[in-house]
N, C-alpha and C positions, 0 to 999 in steps of 0.2 A: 492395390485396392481400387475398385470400378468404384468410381465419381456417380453420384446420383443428382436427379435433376434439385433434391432439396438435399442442402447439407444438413449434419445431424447437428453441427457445432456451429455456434455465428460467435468471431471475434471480432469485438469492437477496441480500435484505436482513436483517442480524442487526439489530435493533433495540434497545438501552435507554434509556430515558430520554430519546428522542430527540425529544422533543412541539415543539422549536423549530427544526429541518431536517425531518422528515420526509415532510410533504408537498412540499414542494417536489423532496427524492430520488427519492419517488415519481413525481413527475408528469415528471421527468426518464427517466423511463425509459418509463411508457405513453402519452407522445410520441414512443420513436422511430421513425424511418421503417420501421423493420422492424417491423412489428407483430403477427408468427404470434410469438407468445411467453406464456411464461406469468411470473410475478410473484411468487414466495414473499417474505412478510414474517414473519420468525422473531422475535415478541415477547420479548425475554429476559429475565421478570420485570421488565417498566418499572413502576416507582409512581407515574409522573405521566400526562399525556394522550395518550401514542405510541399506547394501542391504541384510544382512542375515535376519534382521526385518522384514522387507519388504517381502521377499519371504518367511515368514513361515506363512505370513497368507493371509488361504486360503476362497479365494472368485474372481465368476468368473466373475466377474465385475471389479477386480484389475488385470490390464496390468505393467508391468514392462520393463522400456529401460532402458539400462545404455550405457554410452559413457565416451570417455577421459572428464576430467573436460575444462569447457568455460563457464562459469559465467550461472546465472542466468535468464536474456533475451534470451540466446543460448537455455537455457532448456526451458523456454518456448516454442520458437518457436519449436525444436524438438515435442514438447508434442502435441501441434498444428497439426504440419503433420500429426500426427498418430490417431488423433481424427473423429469421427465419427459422433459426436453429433450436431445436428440440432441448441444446446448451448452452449455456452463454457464458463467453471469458471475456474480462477486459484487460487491457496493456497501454501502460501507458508508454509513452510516446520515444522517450530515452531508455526502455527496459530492456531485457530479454528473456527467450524463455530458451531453455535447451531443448533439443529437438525432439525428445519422447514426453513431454510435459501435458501433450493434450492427451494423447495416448493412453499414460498413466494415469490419469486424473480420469477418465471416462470411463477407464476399466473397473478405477474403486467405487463410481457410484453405481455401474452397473453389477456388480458385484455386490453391493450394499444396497439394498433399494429404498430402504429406510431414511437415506442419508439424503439430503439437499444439495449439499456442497461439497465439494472434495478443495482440500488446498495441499498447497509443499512448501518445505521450508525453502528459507529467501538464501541468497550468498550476496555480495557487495563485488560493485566492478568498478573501475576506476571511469574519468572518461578517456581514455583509451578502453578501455573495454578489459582493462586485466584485472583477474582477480585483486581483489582489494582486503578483503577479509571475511568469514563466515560469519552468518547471521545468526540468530539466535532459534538454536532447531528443535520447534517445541513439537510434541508427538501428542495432539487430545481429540481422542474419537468420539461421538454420540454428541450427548449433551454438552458444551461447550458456552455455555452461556454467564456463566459466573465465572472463569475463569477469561474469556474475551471481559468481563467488563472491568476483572481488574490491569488487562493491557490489551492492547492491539495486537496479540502475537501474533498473527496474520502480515503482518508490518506493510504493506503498502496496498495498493490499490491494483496491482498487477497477477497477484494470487489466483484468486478460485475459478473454478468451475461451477456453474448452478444450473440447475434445475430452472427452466423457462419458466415452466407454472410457479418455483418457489417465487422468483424473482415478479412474477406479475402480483403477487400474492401480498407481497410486503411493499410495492411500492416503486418508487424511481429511487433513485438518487437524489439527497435535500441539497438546494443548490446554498441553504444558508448555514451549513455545515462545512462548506469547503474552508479550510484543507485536510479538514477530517471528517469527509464524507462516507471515507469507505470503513472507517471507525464504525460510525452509527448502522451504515447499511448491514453488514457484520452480524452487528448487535440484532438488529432487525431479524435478521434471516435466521439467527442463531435461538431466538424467544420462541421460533414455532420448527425448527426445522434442527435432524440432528448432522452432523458435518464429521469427513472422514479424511484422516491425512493421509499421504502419501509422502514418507517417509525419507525423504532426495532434494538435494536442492537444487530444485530445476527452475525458479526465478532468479533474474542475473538481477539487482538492483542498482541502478548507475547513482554516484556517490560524488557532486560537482560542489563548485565553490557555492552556487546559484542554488541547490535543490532545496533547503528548506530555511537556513540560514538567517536570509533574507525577511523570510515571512514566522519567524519563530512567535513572536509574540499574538500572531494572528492565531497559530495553531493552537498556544498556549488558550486563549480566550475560547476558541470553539469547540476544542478539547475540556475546558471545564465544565461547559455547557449542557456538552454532554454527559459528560458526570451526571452533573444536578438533575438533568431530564430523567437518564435510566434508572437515579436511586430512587428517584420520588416515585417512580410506578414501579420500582421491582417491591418482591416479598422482604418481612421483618427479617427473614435468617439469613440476607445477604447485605443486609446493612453492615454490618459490620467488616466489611470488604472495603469499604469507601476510601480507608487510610491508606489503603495497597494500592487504590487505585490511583490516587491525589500521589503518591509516590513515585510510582510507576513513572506516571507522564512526566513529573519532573527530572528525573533522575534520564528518560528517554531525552529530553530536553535539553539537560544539560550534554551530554554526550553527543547530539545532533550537532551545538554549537563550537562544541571544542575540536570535533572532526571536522566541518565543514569549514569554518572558519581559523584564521589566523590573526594574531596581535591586539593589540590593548583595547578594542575597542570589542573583540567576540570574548575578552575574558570579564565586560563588565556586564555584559548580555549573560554570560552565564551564573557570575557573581548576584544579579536579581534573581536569574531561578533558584541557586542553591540556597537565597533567604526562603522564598517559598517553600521551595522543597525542608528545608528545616522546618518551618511554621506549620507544615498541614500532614507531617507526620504525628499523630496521636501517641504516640512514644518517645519522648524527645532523646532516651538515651538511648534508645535501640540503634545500632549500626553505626557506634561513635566511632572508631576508626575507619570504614568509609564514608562518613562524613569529612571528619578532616582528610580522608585521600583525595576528594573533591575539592576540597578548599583549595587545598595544596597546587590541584592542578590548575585551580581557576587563577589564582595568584599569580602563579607562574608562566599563564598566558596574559596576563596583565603585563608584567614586570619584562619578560621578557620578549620580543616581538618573533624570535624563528622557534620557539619553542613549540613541540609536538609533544603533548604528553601521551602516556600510552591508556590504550582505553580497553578494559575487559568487560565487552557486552556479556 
């Protein structure tokens, strides 16, 4: 394919501290078969070797900013500004994509023209980069709005493909949303715009002791948040979704912590969500045996400290 002076596609990568994936996210992307693209890496104040990486390889399709560190959201929207592309993807910094991911995704919005966003289903990769396990491969075309708000099936921030204009249209990134920014944006895009899957799982998502773990109860809080935000302005015939949704994220919640984590101290982080998750189910007896299969496994990361329970996303 003849390179043209504008790429049709601008990928944006937020960067910190990312000096032990980032070549490889890199090179996952200026391998895809779609190659009119251009490449933003948004340095976000790293102190170790992300940005000596980064600028030793050379390819003139890879742009580099760096700025003081602001989170995540901040780099995207940065990356945004500076984009070019008629499409816009983000990846984050530990991700992958397989190498027909842009390809595919550009073929079903031009083939759909209706549609805003194209996404694919996620897979999990270890940090070595081996398969880990399949993610949860949900297939919903058009409207997609009521079904994003009772989960994030989209699951990470490394997904879609959009439409430039959609994305001008709705907005940046809210930096007071993070670490569920790409939740709300989603949600955003999803209230005016219809979204098409592409049916493959060509996001690799990296799966570390570090990746959310750490910050669960942060998520837990910004994640309700938005709950309260989308139900107060959605319509009366989707109220009734609220329960599925307040479920959702706990139950995502609880399974982030039990995977990511080991021993007495991630089974009592899970042991307060699954009160939650009890409490803000509007059904108390519905799903009484995976209830107690949750209990069981929360216990049992408690009690026991090498314990791996087995988990059916």
């Amino acid at each position: 394919m003849t390179l043209t002076s504008t790429p049709l596609i601008s990928v944006i990568i937020p960067a910190f501290n990312s000096e032990k994936t980032i070549f490889e996210t890199i090179e996952s992307v200026l391998n895809q078969t779609w190659r009119n693209l251009e490449l933003i890496v948004v340095n976000d104040g790293s102190q170790d070797s992300t940005l000596d990486i980064v600028t030793s390889i050379k390819d003139p399709r890879l742009k580099v900013f760096s700025y003081t560190n602001a989170g995540v959201s901040a780099s995207r929207n940065r990356g945004t500004s500076q984009a070019e592309g008629e499409f816009i993807s983000f990846l984050d910094a530990d991700d992958l994509w397989t190498l027909d991911k842009l390809e595919a995704q550009l073929k079903a919005l031009q083939d759909n023209p209706q549609a805003g966003v194209a996404y694919s289903w996620t897979d999990h990769i270890d940090e070595n980069s081996q398969f880990l396990r399949a993610g949860s491969h949900y297939t919903i075309n058009g409207d997609v709005y009521a079904e994003l708000l009772k989960s994030n099936f989209l699951a990470n921030g490394s997904n879609i493909l959009i439409r430039a204009q959609a994305l001008i249209e709705v907005g940046g990134f809210n930096q007071s949303f993070t670490p569920a920014d790409d939740w709300d944006m989603y949600l955003r895009l999803a209230s005016r715009y219809h979204f098409i899957a592409v049916p493959s799982p060509q996001i690799l998502y990296r799966i570390t002791s570090t990746s959310l773990s750490s910050n669960i109860f942060k998520m837990e809080a910004v994640s309700l948040r938005i709950i309260e935000q989308y139900y107060s302005q959605s319509p009366k015939h989707l109220q009734s979704l609220k329960s599925e949704s307040l479920t959702a994220l706990y139950q995502y919640l609880i399974y982030k912590v039990l995977e990511e984590s080991r021993g007495r101290q991630a089974g009592i982080k899970a042991g307060k969500l699954l009160w939650s998750y009890i409490k803000s189910d509007a059904s108390k007896y519905r799903q009484i045996r995976f209830k107690f299969s949750l209990l069981s496994k929360v216990v049992g990361t408690i009690l026991i400290p090498a314990y791996q329970p087995k988990l059916n996303w």
